[in-house]
C-alpha positions as CSV (number, residue, x, y, z in Angstrom):
1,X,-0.7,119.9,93.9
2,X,1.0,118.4,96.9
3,X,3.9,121.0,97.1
4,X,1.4,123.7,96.0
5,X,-0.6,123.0,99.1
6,X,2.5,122.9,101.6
7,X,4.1,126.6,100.0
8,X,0.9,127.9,100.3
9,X,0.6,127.0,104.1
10,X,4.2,127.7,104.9
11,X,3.3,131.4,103.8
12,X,0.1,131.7,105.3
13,X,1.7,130.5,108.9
14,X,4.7,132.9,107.9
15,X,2.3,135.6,107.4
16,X,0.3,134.8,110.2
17,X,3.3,134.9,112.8
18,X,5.1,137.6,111.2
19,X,2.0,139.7,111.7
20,X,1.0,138.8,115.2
21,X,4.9,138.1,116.8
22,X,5.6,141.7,115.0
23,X,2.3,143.5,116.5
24,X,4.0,142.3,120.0
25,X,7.3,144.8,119.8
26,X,5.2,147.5,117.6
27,X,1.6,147.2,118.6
28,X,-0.4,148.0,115.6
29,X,-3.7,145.7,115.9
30,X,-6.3,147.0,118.3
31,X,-5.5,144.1,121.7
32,X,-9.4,143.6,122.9
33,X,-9.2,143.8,126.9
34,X,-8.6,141.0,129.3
35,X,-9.9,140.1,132.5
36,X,-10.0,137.4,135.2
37,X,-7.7,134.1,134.1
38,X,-7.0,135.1,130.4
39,X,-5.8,138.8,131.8
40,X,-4.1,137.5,134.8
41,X,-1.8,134.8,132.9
42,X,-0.9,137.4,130.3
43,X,0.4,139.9,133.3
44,X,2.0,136.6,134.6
45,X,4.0,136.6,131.5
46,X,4.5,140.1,130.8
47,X,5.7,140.8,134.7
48,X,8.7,138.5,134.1
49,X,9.8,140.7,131.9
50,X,11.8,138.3,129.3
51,X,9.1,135.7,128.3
52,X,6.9,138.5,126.0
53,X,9.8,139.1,123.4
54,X,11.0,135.6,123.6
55,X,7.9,134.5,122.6
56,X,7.5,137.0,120.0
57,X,11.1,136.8,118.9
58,X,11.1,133.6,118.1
59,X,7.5,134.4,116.3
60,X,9.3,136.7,113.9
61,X,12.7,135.4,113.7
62,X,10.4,131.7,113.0
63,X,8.0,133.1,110.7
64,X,11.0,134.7,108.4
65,X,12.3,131.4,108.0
66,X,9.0,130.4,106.8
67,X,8.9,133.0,104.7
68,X,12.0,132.9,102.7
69,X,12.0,129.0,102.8
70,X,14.8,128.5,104.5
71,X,15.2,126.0,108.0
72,X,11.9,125.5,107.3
73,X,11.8,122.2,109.6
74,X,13.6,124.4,112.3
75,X,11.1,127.3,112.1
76,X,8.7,124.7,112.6
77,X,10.3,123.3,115.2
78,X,10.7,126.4,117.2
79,X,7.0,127.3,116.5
80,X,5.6,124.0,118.0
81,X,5.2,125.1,121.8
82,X,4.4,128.7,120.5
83,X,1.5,126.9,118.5
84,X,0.8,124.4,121.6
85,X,0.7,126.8,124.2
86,X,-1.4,129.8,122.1
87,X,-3.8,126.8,121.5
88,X,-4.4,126.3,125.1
89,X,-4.7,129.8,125.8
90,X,-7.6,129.9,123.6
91,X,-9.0,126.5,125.0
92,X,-8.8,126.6,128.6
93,X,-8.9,130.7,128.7
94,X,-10.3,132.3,125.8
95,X,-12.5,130.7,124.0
96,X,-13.8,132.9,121.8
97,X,-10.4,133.6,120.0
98,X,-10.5,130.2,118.8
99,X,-10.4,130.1,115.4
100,X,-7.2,131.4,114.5
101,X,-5.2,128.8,117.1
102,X,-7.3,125.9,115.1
103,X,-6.0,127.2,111.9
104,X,-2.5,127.7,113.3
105,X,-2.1,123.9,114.9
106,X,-3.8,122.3,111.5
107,X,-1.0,124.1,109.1
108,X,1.9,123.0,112.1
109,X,0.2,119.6,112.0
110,X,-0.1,119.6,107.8
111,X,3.8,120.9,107.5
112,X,5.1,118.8,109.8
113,X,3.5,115.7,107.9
114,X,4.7,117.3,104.4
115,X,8.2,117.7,105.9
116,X,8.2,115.0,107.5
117,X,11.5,113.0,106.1
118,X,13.2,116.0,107.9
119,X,11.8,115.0,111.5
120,X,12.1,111.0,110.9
121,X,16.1,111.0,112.6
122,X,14.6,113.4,115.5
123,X,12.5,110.4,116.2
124,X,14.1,107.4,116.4
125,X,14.1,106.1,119.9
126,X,17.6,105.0,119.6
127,X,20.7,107.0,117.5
128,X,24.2,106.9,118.3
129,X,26.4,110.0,118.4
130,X,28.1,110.8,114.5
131,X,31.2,108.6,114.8
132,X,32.9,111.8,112.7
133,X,32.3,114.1,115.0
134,X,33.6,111.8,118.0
135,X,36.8,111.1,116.6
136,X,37.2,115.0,115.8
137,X,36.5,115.6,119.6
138,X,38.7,112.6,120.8
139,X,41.6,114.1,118.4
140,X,40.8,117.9,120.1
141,X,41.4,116.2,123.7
142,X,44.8,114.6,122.7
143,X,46.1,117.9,121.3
């Protein structure tokens, strides 16, 4: 039931990124307008001119790892301050577009717990270098 629960979730946060981080380069949902802070922080972000399809970039390229299964603890990695900062969007901003953010942090939050063996060496406080891969790189210098 457990894994059922966790591929369903993966797919739905696939889907729901795939959708969104592809309706940023193609624009095929209806945008509802924007004004004062919510508006103003968006043209913030869009006048830079890079941040809008970075952000959506890494929507899609995250969401088809989701998808297909794949890097699934890097996709959700790389969807973390996506998810974090779309939450706080909605929270300080917009509140009225809640819903979906809630949705989105409680299936980050879920697959990061069912993956979690995955993140366990990201978070040791302590880790030493791979002794392999230092004696590889002391051998390259000598050479």
């Amino acid at each position: 039931m457990k894994n059922k629960a966790s591929t369903v979730g993966r797919v739905l946060l696939g889907l729901i990124f795939f959708v969104f981080g592809l309706n940023g380069f193609l624009h095929f949902l209806p945008q509802p307008p924007m004004s004062g802070p919510p508006a103003a922080f968006a043209g913030a972000l869009f006048a830079t001119g890079y941040m809008f399809p970075l952000i959506k970039g890494t929507e899609v390229a995250a969401s088809i790892l989701l998808l297909s299964n794949r890097f699934v603890p890097l996709a959700l990695t790389l969807l973390a301050p996506v998810v974090v900062n779309i939450f706080a969007f909605h929270l300080f901003l917009a509140p009225s577009g809640l819903v979906l953010p809630i949705i989105c942090v409680a299936l980050e939050v879920f697959l990061a717990w069912s993956y979690r063996s995955a993140f366990r060496p990201m978070l040791q406080a302590k880790t030493a270098p791979d002794a392999a891969a230092a004696e590889a790189r002391v051998a390259e210098a000598h050479v």
